[in-house]
TORKOL-4160 file (C-alpha; in steps of 0.2 Angstrom, whole numbers, padded with zeros to 4 digits, m for minus):
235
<pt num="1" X="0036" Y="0118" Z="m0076"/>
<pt num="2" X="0033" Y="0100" Z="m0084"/>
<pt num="3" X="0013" Y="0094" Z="m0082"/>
<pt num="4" X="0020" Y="0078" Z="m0085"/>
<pt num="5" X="0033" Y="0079" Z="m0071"/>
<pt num="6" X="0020" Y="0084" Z="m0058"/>
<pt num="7" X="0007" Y="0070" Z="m0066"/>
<pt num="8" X="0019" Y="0057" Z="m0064"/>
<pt num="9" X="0028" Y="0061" Z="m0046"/>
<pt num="10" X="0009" Y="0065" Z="m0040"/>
<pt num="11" X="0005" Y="0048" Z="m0045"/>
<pt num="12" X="0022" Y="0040" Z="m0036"/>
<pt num="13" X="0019" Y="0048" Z="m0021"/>
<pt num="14" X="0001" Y="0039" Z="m0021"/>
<pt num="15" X="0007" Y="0022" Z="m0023"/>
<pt num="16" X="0021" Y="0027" Z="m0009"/>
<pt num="17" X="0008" Y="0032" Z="0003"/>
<pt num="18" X="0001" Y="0015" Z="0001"/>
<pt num="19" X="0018" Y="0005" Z="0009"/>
<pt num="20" X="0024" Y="m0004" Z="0025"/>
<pt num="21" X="0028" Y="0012" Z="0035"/>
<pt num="22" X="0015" Y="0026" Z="0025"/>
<pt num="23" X="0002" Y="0015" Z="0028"/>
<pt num="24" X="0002" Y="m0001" Z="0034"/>
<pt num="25" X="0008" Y="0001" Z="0051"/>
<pt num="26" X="m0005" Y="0017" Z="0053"/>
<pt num="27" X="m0016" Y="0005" Z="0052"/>
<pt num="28" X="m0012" Y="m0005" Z="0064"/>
<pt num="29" X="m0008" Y="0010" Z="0076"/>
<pt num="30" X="m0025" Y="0011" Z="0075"/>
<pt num="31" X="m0030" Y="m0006" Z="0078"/>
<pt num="32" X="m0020" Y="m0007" Z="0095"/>
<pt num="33" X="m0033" Y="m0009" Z="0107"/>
<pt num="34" X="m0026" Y="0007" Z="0117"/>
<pt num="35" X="m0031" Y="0020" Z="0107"/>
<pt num="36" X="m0016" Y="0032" Z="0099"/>
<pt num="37" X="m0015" Y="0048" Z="0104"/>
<pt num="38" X="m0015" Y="0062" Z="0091"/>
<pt num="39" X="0002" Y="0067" Z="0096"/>
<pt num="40" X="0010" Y="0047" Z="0093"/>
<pt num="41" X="0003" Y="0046" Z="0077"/>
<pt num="42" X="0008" Y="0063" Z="0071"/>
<pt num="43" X="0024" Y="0059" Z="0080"/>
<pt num="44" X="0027" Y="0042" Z="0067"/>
<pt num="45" X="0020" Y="0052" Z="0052"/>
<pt num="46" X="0031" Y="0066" Z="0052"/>
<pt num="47" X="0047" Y="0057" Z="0056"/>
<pt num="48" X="0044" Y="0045" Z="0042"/>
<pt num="49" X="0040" Y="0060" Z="0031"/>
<pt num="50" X="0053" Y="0067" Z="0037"/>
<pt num="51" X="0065" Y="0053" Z="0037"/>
<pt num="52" X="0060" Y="0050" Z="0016"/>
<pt num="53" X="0063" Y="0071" Z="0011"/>
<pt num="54" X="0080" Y="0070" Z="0021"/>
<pt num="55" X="0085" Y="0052" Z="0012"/>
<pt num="56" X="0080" Y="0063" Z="m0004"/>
<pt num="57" X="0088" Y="0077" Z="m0004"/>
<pt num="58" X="0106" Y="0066" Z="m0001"/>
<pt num="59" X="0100" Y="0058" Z="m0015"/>
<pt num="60" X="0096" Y="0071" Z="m0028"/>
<pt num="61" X="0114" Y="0080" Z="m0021"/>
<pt num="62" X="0122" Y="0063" Z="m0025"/>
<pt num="63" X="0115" Y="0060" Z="m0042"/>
<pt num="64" X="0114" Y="0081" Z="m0046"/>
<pt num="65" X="0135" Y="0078" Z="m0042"/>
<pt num="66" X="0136" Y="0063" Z="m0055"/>
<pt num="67" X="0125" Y="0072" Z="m0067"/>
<pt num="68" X="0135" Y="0087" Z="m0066"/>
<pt num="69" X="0151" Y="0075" Z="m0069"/>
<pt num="70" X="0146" Y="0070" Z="m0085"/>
<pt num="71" X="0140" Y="0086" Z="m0091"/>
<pt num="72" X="0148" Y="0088" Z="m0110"/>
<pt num="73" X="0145" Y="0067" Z="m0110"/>
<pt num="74" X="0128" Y="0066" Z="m0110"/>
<pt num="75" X="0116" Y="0080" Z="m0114"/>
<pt num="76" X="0096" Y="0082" Z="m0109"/>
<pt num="77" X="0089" Y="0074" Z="m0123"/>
<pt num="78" X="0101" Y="0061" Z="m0121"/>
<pt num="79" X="0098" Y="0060" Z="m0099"/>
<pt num="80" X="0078" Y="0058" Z="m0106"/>
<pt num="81" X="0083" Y="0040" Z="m0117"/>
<pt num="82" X="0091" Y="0035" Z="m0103"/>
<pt num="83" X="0075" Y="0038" Z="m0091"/>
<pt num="84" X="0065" Y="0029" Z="m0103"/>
<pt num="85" X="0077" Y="0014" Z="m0106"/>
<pt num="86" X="0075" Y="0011" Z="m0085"/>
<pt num="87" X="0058" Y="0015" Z="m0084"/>
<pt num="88" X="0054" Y="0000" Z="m0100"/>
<pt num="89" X="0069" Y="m0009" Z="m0090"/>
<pt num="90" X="0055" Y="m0008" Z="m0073"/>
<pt num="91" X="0041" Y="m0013" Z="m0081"/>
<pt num="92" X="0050" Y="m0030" Z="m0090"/>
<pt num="93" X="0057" Y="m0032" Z="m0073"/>
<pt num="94" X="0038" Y="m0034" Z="m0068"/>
<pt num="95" X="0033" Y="m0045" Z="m0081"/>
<pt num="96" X="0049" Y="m0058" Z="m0074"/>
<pt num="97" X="0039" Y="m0055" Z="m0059"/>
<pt num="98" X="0023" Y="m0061" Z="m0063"/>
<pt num="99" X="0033" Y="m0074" Z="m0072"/>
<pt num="100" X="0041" Y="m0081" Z="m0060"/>
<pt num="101" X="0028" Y="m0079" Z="m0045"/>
<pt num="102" X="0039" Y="m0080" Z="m0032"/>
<pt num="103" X="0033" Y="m0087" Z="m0014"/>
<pt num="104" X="0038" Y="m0078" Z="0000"/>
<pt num="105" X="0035" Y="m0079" Z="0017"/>
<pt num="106" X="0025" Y="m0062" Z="0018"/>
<pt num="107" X="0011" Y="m0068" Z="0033"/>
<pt num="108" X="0025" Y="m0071" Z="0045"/>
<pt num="109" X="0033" Y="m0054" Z="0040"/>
<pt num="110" X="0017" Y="m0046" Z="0043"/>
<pt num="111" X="0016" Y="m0055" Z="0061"/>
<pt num="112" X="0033" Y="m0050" Z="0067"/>
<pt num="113" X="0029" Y="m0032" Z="0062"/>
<pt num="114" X="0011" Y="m0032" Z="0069"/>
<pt num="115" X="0020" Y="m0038" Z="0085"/>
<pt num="116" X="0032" Y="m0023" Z="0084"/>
<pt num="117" X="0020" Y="m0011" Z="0081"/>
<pt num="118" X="0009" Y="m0019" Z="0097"/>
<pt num="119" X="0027" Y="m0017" Z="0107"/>
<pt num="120" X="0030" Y="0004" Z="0101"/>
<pt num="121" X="0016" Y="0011" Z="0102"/>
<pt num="122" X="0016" Y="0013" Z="0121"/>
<pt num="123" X="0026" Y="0028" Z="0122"/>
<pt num="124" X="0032" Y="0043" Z="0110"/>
<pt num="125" X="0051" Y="0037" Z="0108"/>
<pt num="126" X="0043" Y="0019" Z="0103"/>
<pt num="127" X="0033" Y="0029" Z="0089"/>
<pt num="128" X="0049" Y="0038" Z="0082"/>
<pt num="129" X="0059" Y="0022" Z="0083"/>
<pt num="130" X="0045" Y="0012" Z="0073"/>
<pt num="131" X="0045" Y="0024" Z="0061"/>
<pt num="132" X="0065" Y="0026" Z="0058"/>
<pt num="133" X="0067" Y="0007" Z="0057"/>
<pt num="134" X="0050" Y="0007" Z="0043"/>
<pt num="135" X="0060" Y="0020" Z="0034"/>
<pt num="136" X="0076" Y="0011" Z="0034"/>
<pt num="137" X="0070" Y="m0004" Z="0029"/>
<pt num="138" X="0060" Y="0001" Z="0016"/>
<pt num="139" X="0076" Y="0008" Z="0008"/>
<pt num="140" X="0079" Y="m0007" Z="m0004"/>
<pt num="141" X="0061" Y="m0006" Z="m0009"/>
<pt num="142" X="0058" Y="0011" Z="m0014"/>
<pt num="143" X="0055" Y="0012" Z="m0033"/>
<pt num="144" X="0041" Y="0024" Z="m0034"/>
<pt num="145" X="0052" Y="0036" Z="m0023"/>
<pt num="146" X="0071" Y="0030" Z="m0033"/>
<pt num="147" X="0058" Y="0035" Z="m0048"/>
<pt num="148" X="0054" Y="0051" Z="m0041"/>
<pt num="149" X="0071" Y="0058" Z="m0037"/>
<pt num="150" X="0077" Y="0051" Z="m0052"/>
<pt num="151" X="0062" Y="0063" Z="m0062"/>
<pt num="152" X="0068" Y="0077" Z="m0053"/>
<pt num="153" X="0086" Y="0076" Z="m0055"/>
<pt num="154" X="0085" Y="0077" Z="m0072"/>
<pt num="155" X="0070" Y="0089" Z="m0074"/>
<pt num="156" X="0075" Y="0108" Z="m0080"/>
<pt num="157" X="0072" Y="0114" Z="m0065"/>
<pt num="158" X="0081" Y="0123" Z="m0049"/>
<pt num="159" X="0084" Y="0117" Z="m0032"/>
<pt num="160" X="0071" Y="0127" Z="m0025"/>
<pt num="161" X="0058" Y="0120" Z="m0036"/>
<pt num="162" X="0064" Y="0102" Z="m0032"/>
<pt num="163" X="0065" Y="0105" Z="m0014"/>
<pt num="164" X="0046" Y="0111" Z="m0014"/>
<pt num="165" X="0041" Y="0096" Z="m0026"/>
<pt num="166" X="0048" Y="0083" Z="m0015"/>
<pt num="167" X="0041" Y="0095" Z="0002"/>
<pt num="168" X="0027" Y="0090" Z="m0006"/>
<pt num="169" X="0028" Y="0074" Z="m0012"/>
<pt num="170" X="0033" Y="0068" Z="0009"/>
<pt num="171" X="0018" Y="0076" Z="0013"/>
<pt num="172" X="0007" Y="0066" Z="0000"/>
<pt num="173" X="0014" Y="0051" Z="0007"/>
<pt num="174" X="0008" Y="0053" Z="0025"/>
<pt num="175" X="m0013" Y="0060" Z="0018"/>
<pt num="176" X="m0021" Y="0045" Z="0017"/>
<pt num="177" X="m0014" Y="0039" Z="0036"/>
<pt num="178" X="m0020" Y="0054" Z="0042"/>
<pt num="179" X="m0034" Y="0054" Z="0033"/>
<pt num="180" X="m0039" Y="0037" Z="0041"/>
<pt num="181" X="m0036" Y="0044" Z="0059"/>
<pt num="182" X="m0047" Y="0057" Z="0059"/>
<pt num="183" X="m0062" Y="0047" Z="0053"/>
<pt num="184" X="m0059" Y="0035" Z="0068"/>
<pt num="185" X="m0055" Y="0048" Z="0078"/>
<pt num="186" X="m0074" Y="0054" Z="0072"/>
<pt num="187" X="m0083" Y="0038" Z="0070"/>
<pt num="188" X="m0073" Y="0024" Z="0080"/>
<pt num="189" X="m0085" Y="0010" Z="0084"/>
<pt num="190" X="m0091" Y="0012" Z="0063"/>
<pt num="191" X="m0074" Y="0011" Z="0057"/>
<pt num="192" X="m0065" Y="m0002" Z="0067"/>
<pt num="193" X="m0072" Y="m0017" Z="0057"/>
<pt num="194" X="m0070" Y="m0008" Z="0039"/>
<pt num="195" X="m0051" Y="m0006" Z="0047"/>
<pt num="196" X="m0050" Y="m0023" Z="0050"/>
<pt num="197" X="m0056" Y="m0031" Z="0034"/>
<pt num="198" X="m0043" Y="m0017" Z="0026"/>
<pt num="199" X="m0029" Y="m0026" Z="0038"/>
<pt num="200" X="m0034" Y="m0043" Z="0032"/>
<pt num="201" X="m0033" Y="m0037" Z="0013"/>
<pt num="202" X="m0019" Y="m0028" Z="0014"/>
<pt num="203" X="m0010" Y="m0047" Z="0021"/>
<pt num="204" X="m0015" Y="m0055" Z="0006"/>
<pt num="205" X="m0013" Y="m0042" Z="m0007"/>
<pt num="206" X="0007" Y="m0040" Z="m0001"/>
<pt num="207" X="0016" Y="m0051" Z="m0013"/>
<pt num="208" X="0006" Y="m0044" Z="m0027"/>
<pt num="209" X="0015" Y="m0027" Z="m0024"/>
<pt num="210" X="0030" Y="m0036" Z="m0030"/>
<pt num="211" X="0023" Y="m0034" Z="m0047"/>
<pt num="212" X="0012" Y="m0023" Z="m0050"/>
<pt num="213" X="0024" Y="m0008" Z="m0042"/>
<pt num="214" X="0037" Y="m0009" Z="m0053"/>
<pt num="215" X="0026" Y="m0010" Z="m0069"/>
<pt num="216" X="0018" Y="0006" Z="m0062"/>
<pt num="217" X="0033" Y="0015" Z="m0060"/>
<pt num="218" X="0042" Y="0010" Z="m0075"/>
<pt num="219" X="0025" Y="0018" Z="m0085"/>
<pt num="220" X="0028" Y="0031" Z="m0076"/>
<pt num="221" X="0045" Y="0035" Z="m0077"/>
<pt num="222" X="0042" Y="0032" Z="m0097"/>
<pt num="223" X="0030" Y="0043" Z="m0097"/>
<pt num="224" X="0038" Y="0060" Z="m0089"/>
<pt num="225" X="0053" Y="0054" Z="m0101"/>
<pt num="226" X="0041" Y="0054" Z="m0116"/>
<pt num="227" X="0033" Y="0071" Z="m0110"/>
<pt num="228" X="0052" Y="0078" Z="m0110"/>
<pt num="229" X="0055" Y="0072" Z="m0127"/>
<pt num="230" X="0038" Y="0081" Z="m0133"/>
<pt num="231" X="0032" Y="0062" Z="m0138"/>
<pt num="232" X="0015" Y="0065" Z="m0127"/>
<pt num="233" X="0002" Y="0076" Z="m0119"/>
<pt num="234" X="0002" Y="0081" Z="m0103"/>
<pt num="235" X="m0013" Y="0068" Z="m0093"/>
């Protein structure tokens, strides 16, 4: 198997564990001032999780169909110029970005889902709600994971190996959440202020996503197409 595929999707899957619905609203689960029960916020993780491996398995079918369709057009080495062509395409997309510096109104965004999150987390269904509407609208926004899928599709590899790859790249999205959880869970009067200076720069640190994700995922995606052309090393 590809080092360099499993560096770069490792990789993605971190910078997807740090989004709206991987992280942020965990987060503020665990601010409410009622604590969440195990069971809720095992309830939200795994249906987001879930939610992401289903949405990528209808997408690798989608693009494995297409693929298959132009079998005889474009060949591997040929599918790997393409990869790197979108992935340089991402990161000058970043760079217009940071050009252009675009002001959105990302503090009331963060208030209306503070104040959904505050309104769900009272019962179980709430949880699995919040987490299906996170998911759904984190659609247009999903590069690292577009990325990831796109890496798989055109690995050498079978469905089995893909399946087990994005198995576990849904998983590593959900790690730091849980990981969070069970220190407050542990140590909750010591970790509520370090929780709420990590809500407060996670507010102002939003709009930077904006330019920083794509550049990553566009070296990323560069570099697993490089590592299929033989240009570079494994990391």
């Amino acid at each position: 198997m590809d080092a360099a595929l499993i560096t770069a999707l490792f990789a993605l899957a971190l910078i997807d564990s740090t989004s709206l619905g991987t992280l942020f609203i965990p987060i503020w689960l665990l601010l409410q001032p009622k604590r969440v029960t195990t069971s809720r916020l095992l309830t939200y993780l795994t249906t987001i999780a879930g939610f992401y491996f289903v949405i990528g398995i209808a997408l690798m079918m989608g693009a494995a169909s297409l693929a298959q369709a132009l079998t005889g057009v474009l060949d591997r080495t040929t599918t790997l110029y393409l990869q790197l062509a979108i992935g340089i395409g991402l990161v000058v997309l970043s760079g217009y970005f940071w050009l252009r510096q675009r002001l959105t109104d990302s503090a009331d965004k963060t208030d209306r889902w503070q104040t959904r999150v505050a309104d769900q987390s009272s019962s179980t269904r709430g949880i699995a709600g919040l987490a299906l509407l996170a998911g759904v609208l984190e659609l247009t926004m999903m590069l690292p994971y577009l990325g990831a899928i796109g890496m798989l599709t055109t690995s050498d590899i079978g469905w089995s190996v893909r399946i087990l790859l994005l198995s576990g790249y849904a998983l590593i999205m959900i790690v730091p959440a849980l990981v969070l959880f069970v220190i407050r869970s542990l140590v909750h009067e010591q970790v509520e202020p370090w929780l709420e200076r990590l809500n407060k720069w996670i507010g102002k640190q939003a709009d930077e996503a904006t330019v920083w994700v794509p550049a990553v995922v566009g070296f990323l995606v560069v570099y697993s197409a490089a590592g299929g052309l033989g240009w570079v090393e494994p990391l």
